[in-house]
VOFILUM-77308 format. One line per 10 residues: number of its first residue (from 1); for each residue x, y, z of C-alpha. Coordinates in Angstrom, 1 decimal. Layout:
BEGIN
NUM	X,Y,Z | ... .
END
This chain:
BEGIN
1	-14.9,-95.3,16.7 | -15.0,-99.4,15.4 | -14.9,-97.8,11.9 | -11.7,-95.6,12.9 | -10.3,-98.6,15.0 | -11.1,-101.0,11.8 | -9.0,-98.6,9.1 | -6.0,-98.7,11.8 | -5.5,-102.3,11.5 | -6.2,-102.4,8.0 .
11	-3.4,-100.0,7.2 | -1.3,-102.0,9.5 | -1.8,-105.4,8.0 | -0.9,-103.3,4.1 | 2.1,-102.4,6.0 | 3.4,-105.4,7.5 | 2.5,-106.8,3.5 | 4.4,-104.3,1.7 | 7.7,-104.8,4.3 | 7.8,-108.7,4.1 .
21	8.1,-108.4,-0.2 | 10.2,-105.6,0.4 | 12.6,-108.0,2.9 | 12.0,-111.1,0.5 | 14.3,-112.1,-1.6 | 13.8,-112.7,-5.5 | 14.0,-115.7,-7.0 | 16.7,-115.7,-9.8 | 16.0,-117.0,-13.3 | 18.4,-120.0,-12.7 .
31	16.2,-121.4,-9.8 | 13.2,-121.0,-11.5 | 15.0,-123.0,-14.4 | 16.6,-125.5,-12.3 | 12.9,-125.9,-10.0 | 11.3,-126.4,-13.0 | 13.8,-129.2,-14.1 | 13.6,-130.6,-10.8 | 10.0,-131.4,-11.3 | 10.3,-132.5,-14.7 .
41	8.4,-129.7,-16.2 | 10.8,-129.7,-18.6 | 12.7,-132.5,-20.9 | 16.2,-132.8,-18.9 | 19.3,-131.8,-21.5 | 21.1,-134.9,-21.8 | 25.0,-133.5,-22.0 | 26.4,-133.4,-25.4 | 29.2,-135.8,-26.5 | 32.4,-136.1,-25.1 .
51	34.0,-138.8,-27.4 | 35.3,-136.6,-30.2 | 38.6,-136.4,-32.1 | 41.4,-138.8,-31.8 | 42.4,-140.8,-28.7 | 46.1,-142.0,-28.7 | 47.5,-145.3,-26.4 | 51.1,-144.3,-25.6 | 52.6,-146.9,-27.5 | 51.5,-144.3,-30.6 .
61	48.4,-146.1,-31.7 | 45.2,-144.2,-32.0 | 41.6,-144.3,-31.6 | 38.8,-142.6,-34.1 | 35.4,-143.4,-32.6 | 33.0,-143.4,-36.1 | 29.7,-144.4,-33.6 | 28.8,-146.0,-30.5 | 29.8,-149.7,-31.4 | 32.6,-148.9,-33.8 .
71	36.3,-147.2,-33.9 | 38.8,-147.4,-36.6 | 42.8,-147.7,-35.1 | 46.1,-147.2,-36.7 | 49.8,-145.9,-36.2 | 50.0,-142.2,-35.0 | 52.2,-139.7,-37.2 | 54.8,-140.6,-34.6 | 55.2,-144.1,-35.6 | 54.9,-143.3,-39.8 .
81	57.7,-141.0,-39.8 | 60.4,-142.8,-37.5 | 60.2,-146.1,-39.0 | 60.1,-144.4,-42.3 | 59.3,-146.7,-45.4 | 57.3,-150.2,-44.9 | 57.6,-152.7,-47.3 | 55.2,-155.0,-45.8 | 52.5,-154.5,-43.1 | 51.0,-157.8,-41.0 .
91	47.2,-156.8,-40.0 | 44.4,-159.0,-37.4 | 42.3,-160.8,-39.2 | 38.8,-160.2,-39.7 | 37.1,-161.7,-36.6 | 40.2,-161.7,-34.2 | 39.9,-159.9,-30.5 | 42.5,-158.1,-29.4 | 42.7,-156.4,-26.3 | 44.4,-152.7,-24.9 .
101	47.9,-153.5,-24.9 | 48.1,-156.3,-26.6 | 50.0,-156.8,-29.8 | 47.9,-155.8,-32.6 | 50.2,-155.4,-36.0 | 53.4,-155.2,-37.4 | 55.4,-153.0,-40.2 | 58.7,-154.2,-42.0 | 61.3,-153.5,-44.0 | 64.4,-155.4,-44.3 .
111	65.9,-156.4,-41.2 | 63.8,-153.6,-39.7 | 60.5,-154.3,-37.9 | 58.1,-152.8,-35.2 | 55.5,-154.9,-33.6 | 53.1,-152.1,-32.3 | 50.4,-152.7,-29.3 | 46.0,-152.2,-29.6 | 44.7,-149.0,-28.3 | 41.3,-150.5,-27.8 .
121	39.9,-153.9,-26.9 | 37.3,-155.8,-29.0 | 36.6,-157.6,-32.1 | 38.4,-157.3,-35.5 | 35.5,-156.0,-38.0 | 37.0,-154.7,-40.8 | 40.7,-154.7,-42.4 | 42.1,-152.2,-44.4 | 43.4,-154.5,-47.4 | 43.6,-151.6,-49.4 .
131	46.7,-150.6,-46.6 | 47.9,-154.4,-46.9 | 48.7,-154.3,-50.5 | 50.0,-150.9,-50.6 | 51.7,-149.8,-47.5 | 52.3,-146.2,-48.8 | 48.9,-145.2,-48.1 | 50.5,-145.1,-44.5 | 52.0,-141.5,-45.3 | 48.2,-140.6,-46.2 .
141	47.7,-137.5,-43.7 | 43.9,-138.6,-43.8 | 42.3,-141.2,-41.1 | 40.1,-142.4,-43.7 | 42.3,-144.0,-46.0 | 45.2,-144.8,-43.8 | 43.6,-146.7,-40.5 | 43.9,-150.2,-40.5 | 41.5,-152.1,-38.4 | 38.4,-151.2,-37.6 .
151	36.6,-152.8,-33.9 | 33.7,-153.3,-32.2 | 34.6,-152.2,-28.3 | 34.2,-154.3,-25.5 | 34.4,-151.5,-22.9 | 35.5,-148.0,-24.8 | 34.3,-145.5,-22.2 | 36.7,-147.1,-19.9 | 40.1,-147.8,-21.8 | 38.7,-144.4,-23.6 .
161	40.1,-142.9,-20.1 | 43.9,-144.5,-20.9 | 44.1,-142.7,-23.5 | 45.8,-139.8,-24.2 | 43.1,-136.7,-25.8 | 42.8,-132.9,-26.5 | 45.5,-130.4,-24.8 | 46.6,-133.7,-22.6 | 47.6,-135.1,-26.5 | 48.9,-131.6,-27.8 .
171	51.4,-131.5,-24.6 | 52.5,-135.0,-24.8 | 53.0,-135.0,-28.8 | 55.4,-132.0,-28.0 | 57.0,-133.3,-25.1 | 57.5,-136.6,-27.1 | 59.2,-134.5,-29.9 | 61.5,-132.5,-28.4 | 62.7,-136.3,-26.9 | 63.5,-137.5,-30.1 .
181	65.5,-134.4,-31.0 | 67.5,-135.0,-27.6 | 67.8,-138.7,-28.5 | 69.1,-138.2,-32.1 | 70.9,-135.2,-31.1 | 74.3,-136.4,-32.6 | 72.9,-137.4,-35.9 | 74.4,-135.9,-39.3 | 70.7,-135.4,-40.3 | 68.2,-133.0,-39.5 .
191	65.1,-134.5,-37.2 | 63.0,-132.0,-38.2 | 61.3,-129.9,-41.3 | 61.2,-126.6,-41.5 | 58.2,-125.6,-39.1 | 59.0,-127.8,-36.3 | 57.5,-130.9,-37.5 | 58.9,-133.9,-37.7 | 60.4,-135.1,-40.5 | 58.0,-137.4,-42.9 .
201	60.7,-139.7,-43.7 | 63.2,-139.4,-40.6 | 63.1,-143.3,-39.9 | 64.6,-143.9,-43.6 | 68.0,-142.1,-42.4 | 68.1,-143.8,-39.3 | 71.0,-146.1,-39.0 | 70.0,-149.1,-37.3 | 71.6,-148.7,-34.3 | 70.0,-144.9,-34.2 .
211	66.5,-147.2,-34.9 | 67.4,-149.5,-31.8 | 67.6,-146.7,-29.6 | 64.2,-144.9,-30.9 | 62.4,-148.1,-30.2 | 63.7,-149.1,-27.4 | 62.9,-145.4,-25.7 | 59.5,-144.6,-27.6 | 57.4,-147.9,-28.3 | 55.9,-150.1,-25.5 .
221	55.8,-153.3,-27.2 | 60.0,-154.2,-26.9 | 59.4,-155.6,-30.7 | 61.7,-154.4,-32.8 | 64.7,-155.3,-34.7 .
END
């Protein structure tokens, strides 16, 4: 009879087993990866970088970041086409800081000039002299030949975020666009190439009253003449 009793209980205890892993519930792959994470069983991924492509200040400056401690700046597309031909440009000097917002170089030609404001603040660590004595280079579609300062940041990852980047860029380049169509809407001219694009040389058939009213509306730093 103890033997009998013994195999009742036994088969009891197997069955309560079997029900609790039935009723359990499995552990996904995910928390087994994320556990195993948590108690640093595993090297933690460190997130891959953010600071890519070009960054662009509203007053059509932009930002290339070529490492950690060093970005290259110059005049956006923008800014090339609607002034149209410089005859001289007035860069920083090696050493200077300059700060976001503050007044970083100038183009001219003839009575014409644009006095255009920093993207980034830091120090002045490189010009682009090549740039200084031949201001053509500026149609140059490449960021390699055609920035003209290069900086050491004071504080990138936070001006980084007044900048305009990606699809945020895209929609503002385009928005920005179709406002200088609307601006120069009675001109004799065409504003833009065939494709959409702005013309390359628009600001050397703008009259300079037209040029008043594209600074005035598109630049931030109230330079120009």
């Amino acid at each position: 009879m103890s033997v009998l009793i013994g195999l009742i209980f036994l088969a009891i205890v197997i069955g309560i087993a079997l029900w609790r892993k039935r009723k359990a519930v499995p552990v996904t792959e995910e928390e087994t990866s994320i556990s195993i994470w948590r108690k640093g069983k595993v090297s933690k991924i460190r997130p891959s970088p953010v600071w890519k492509g070009i960054f662009v200040h509203p007053g059509h400056a932009w930002v290339d970041i070529l490492e950690p401690n060093l970005v290259a700046v110059g005049a956006d597309e923008f800014t090339r086409s609607v002034f149209g031909s410089v005859e001289q440009l007035t860069l920083l000097e090696q050493g200077t800081m300059i700060e976001q917002g503050g007044k970083v170089w100038k183009f001219e030609r003839g009575k014409r000039q644009l006095v255009q404001t920093s993207p980034i603040s830091g120090r002045v660590v490189e010009v682009n002299q090549d740039l200084v004595k031949n201001p053509k280079i500026l149609g140059e579609k490449d960021n390699r030949k055609n920035w003209m300062l290069k900086v050491k940041p004071l504080i990138l990852k936070t001006e980084l975020q007044n900048l305009l980047h990606g699809n945020m860029l895209n929609r503002w380049n385009q928005a920005v666009k179709e406002q200088l169509v609307a601006t120069l809407s009675l001109a004799e001219f065409p504003v833009l190439q065939e494709g959409g694009e702005i013309k390359p040389d628009l600001g050397d058939e703008l009259t300079p009253e037209q040029w008043e009213k594209v600074a005035r509306k598109f630049f931030i730093s109230g330079e120009s003449k």
